[in-house]
TIDREN-824840 format. One record per atom (N, C-alpha, C, CB): atom name; residue number from 1; x negated, y negated, z; residue in three letters. Coordinates in steps of 0.001 Angstrom, whole numbers, plus 524288, in hexadecimal, padded with zeros to 5 digits. Last residue first. Glycine has a CB too. Layout:
N
   vexkol   drengu       X       Y       Z   zator
       CA      NUM       X       Y       Z     Ala
...
//
This chain:
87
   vexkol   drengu       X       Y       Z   zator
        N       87   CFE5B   DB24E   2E2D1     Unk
       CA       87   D018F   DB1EB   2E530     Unk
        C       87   D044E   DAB8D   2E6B0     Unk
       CB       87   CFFBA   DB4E4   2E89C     Unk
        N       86   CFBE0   DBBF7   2D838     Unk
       CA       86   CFC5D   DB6C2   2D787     Unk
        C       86   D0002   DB5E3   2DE05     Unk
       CB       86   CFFCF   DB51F   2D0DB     Unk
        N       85   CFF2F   DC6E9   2D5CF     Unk
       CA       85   CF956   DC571   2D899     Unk
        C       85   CF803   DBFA2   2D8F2     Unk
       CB       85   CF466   DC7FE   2D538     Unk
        N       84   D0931   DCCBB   2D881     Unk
       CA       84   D069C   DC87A   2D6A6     Unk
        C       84   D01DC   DC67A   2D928     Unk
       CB       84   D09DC   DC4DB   2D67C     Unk
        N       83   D0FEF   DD93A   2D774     Unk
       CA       83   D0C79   DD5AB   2D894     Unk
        C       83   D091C   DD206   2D670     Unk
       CB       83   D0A95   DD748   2DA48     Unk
        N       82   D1B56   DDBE3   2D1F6     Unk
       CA       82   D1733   DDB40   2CE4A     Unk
        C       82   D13F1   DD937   2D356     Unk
       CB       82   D1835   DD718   2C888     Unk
        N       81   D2384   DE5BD   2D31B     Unk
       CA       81   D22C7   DE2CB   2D6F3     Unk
        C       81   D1C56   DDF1F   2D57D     Unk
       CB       81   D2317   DE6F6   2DC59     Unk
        N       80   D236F   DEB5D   2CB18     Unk
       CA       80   D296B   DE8E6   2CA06     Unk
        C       80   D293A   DE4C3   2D0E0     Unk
       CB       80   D3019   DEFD2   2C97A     Unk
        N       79   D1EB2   DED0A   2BF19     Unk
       CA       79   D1DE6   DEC8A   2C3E4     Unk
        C       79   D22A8   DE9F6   2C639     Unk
       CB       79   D1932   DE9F8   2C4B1     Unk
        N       78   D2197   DF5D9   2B495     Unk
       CA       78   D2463   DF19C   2B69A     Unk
        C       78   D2294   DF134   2BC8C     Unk
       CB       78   D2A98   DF272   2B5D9     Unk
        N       77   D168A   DFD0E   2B0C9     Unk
       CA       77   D1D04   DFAF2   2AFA5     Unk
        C       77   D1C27   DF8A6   2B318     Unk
       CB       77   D22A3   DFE2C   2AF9F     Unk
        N       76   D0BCE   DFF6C   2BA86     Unk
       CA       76   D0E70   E0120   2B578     Unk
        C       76   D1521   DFF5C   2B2E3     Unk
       CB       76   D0E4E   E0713   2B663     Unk
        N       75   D040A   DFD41   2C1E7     Unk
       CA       75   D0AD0   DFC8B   2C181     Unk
        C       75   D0A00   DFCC7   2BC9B     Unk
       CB       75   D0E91   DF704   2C3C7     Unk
        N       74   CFA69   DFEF6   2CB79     Unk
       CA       74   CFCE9   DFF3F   2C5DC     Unk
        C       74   D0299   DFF94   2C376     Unk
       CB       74   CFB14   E031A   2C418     Unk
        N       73   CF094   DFE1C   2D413     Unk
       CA       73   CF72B   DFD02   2D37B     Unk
        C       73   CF6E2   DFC81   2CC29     Unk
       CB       73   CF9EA   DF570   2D7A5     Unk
        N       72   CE757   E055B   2D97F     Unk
       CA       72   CE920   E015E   2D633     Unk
        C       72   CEDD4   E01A7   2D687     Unk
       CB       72   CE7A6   E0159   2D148     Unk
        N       71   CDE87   E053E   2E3AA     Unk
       CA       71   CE2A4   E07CD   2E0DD     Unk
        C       71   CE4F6   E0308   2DD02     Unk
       CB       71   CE730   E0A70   2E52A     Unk
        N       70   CD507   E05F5   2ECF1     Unk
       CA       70   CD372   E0815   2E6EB     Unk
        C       70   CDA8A   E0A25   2E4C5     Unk
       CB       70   CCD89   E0F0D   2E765     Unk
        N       69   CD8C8   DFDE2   2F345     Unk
       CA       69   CD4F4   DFC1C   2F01F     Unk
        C       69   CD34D   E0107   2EA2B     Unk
       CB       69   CCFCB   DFB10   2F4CB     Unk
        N       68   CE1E9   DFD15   2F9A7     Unk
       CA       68   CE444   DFD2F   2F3E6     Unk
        C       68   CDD1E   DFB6F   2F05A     Unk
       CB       68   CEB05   DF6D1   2F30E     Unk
        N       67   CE23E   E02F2   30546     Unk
       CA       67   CE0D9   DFDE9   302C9     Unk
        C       67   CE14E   E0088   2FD53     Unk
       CB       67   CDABC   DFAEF   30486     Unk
        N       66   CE668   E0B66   30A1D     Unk
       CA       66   CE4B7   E07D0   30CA5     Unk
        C       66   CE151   E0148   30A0B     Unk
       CB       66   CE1BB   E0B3F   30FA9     Unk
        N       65   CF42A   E0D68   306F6     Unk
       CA       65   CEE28   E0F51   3037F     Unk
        C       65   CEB6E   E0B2C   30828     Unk
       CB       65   CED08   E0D0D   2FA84     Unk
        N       64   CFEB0   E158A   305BB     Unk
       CA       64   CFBE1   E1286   30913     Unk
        C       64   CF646   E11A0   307F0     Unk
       CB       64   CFC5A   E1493   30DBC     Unk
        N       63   D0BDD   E18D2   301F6     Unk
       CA       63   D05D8   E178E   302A9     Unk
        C       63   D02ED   E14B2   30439     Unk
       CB       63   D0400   E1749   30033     Unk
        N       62   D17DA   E1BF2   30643     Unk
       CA       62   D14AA   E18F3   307B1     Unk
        C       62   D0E75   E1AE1   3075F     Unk
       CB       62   D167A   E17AD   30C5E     Unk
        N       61   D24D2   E1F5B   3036B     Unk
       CA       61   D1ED1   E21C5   30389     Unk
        C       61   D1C3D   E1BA0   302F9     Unk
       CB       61   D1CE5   E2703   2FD7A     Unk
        N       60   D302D   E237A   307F0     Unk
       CA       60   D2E1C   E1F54   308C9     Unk
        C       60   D26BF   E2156   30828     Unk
       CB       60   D30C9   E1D04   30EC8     Unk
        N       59   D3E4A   E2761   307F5     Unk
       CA       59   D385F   E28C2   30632     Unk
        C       59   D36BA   E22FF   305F2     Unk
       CB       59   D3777   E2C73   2FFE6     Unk
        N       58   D4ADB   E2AD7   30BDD     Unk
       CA       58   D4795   E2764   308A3     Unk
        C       58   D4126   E27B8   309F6     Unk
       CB       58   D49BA   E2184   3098F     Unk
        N       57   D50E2   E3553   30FCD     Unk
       CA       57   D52E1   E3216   30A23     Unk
        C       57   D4B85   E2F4B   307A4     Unk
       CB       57   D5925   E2ACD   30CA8     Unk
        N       56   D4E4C   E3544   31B9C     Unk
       CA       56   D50F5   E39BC   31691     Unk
        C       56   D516D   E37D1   30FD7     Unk
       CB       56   D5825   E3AFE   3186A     Unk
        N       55   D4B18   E2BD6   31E6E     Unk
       CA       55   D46C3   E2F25   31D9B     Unk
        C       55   D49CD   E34DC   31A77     Unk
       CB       55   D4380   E3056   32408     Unk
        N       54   D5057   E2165   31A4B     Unk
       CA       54   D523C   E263A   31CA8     Unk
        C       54   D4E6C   E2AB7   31A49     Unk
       CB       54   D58A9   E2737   31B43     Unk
        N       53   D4B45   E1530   31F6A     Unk
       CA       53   D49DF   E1819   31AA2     Unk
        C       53   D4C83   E1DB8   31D46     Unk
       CB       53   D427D   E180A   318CE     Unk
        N       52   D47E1   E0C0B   3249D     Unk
       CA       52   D4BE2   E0B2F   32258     Unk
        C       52   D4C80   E1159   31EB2     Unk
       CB       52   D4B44   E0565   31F44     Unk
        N       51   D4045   E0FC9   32C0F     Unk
       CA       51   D4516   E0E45   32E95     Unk
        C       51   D48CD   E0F54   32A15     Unk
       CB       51   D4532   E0835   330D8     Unk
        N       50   D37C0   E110F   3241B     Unk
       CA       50   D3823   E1697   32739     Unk
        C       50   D3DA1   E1546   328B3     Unk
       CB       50   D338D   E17FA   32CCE     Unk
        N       49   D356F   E05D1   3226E     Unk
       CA       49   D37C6   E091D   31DC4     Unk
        C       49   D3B9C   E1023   32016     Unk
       CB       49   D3100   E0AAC   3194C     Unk
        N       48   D32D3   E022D   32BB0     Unk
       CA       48   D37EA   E012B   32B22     Unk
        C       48   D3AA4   E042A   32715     Unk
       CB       48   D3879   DFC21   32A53     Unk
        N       47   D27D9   E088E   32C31     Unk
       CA       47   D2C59   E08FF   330EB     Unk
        C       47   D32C4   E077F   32F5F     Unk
       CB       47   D2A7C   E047E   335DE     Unk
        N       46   D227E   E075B   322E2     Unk
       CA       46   D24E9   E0B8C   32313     Unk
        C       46   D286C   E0C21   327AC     Unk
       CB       46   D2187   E0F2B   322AE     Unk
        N       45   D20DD   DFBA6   32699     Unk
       CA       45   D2394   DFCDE   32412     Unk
        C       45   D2642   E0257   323A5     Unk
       CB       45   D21B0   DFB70   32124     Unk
        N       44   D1AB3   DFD6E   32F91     Unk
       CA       44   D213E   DFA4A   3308D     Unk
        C       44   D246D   DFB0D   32C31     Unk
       CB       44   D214D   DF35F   3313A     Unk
        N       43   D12AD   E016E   3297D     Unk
       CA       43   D1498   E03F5   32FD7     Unk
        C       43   D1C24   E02B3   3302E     Unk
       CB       43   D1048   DFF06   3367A     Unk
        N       42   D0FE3   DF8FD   3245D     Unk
       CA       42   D11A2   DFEAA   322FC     Unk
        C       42   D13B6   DFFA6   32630     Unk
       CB       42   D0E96   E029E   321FA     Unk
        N       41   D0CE0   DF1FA   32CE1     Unk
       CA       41   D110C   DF160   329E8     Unk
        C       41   D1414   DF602   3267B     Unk
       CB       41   D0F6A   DEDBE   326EA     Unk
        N       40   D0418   DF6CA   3326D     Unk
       CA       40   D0846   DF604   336B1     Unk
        C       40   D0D19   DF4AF   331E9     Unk
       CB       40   D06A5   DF040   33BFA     Unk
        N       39   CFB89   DF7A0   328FC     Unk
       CA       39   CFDA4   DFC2E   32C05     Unk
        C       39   D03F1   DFBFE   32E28     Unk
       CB       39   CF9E5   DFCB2   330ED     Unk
        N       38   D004C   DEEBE   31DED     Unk
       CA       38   CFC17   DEF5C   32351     Unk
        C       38   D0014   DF516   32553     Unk
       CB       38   CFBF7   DE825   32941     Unk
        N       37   D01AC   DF00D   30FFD     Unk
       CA       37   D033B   DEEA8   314CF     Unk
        C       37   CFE84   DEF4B   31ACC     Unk
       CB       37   D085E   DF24D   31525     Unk
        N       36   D0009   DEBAD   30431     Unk
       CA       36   CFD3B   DEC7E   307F7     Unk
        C       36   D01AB   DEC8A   30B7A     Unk
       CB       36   CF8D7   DE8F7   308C5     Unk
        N       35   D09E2   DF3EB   2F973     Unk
       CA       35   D07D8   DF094   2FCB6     Unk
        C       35   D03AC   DF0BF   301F9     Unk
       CB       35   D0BA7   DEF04   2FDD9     Unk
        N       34   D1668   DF7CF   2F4C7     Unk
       CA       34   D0FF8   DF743   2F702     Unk
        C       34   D0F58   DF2BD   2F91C     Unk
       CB       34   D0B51   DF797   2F2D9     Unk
        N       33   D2248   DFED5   2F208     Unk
       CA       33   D1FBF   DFABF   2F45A     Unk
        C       33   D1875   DFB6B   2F50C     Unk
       CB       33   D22E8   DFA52   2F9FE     Unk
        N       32   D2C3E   E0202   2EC32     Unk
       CA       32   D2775   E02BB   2EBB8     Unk
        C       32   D250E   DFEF1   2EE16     Unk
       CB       32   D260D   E0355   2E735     Unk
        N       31   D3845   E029D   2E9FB     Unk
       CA       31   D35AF   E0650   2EF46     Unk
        C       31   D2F6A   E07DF   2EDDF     Unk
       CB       31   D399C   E0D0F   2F02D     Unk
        N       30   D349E   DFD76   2DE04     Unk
       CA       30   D382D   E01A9   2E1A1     Unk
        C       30   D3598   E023D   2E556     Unk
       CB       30   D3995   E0717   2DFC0     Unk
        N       29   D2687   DF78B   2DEE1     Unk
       CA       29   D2D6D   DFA35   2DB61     Unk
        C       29   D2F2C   DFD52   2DFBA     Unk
       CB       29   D2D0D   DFF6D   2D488     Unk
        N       28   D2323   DF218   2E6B1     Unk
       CA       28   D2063   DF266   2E161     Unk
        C       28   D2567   DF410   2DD1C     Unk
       CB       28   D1AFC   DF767   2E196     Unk
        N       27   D239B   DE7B7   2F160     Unk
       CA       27   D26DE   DEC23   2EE31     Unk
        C       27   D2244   DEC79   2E85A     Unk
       CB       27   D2EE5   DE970   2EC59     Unk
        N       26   D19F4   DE85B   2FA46     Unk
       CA       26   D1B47   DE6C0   2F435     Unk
        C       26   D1DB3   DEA31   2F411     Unk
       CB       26   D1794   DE623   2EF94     Unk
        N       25   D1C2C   DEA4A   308CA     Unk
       CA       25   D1872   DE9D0   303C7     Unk
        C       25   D1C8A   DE6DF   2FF01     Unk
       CB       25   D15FA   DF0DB   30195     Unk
        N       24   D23F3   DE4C1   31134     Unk
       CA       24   D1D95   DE728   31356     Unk
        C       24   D1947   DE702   30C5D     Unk
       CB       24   D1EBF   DF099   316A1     Unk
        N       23   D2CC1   DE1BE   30E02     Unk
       CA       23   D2A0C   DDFA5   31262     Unk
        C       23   D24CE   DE12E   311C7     Unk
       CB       23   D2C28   DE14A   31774     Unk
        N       22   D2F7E   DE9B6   30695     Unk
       CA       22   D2DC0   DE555   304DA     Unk
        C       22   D2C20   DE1C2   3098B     Unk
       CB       22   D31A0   DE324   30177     Unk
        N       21   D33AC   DF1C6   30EF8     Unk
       CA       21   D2E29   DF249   309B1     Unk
        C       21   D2B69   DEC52   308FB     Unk
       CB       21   D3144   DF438   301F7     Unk
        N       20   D3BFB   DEDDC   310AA     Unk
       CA       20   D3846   DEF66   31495     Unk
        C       20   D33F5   DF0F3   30FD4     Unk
       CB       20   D3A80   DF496   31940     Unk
        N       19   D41F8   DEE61   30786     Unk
       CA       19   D4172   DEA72   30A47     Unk
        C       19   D3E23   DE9BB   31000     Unk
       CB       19   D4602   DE983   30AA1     Unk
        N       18   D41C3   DF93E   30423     Unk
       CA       18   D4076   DF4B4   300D7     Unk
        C       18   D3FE7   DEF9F   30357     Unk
       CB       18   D4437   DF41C   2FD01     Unk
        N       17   D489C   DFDA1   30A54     Unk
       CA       17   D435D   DFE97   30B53     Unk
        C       17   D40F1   DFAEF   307A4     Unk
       CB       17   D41AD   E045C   30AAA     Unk
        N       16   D52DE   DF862   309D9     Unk
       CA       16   D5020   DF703   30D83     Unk
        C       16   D49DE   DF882   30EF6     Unk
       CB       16   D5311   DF83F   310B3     Unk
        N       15   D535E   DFBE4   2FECD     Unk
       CA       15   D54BA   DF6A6   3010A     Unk
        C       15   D4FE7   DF5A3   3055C     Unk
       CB       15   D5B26   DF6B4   303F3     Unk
        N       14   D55B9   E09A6   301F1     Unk
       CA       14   D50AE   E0633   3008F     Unk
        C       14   D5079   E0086   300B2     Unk
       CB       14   D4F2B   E072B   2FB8A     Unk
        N       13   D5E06   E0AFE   306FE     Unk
       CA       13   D5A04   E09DA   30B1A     Unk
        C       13   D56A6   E0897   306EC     Unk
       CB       13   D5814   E0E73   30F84     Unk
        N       12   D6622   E0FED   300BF     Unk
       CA       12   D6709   E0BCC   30396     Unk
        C       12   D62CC   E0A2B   30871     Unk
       CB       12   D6C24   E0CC8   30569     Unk
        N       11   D601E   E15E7   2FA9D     Unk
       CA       11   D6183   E104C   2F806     Unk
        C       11   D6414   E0E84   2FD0F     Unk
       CB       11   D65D1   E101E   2F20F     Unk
        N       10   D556C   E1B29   30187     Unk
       CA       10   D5916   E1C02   2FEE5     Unk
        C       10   D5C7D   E169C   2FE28     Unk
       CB       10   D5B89   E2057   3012D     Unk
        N        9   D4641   E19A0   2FDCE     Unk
       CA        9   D4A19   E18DE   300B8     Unk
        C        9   D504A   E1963   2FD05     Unk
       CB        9   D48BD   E135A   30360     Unk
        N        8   D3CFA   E1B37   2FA98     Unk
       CA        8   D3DF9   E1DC8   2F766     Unk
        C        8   D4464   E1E3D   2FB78     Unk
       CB        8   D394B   E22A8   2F5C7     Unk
        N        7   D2FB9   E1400   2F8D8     Unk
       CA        7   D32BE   E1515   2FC68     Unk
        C        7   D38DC   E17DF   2F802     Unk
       CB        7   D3356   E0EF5   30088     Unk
        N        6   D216F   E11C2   2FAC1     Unk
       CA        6   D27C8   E1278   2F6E9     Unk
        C        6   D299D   E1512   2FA45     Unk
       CB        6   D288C   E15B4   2F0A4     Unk
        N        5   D1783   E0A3B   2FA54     Unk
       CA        5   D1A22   E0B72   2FDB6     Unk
        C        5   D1F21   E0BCF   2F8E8     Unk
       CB        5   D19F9   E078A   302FF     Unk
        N        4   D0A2F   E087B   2FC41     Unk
       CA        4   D0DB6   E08C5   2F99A     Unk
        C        4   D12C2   E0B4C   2FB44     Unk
       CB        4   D0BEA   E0A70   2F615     Unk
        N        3   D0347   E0007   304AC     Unk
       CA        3   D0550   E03D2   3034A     Unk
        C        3   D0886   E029D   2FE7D     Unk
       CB        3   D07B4   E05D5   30748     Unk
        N        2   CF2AC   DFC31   308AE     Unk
       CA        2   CF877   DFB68   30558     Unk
        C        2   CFB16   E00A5   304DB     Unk
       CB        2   CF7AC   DF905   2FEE1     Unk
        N        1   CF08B   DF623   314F3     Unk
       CA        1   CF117   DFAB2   311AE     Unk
        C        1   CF4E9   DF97D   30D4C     Unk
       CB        1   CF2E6   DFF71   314E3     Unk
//
């Protein structure tokens, strides 16, 4: 599946949600991540984000599409996480 995933953590816990992100998808900007993941890895992910995160303060939205065949991507200004189709 692919998600999109933002997150909206307080300054002394985003660090660490930034660093559980980048295990699982692409940073894109700020507390912006995508990417394919599988069921059981989402799962682990929203588990450690849920640990590190004070459900009074910080916000966490997660989309979920089951395949990316009818959507496009468009970046407008400064991509600031560029993917390379060269590997």
């Amino acid at each position: 599946m692919f998600v999109i995933l933002f997150y909206d953590f307080g300054e002394k816990r985003v660090g660490k949600a930034l660093k559980i992100c980048r295990k699982y998808l692409t940073w894109v900007q700020n507390s912006v991540f995508e990417g394919e993941i599988t069921q059981a890895n989402l799962k682990k992910l929203k588990h450690e984000l849920s640990s590190k995160m004070d459900k009074e303060e910080d916000s966490l939205i997660i989309y979920t599409f089951a395949n990316m065949k009818y959507s496009t991507r468009e970046v407008i200004g400064l991509e600031k996480n560029p993917q390379s189709i060269f590997l």
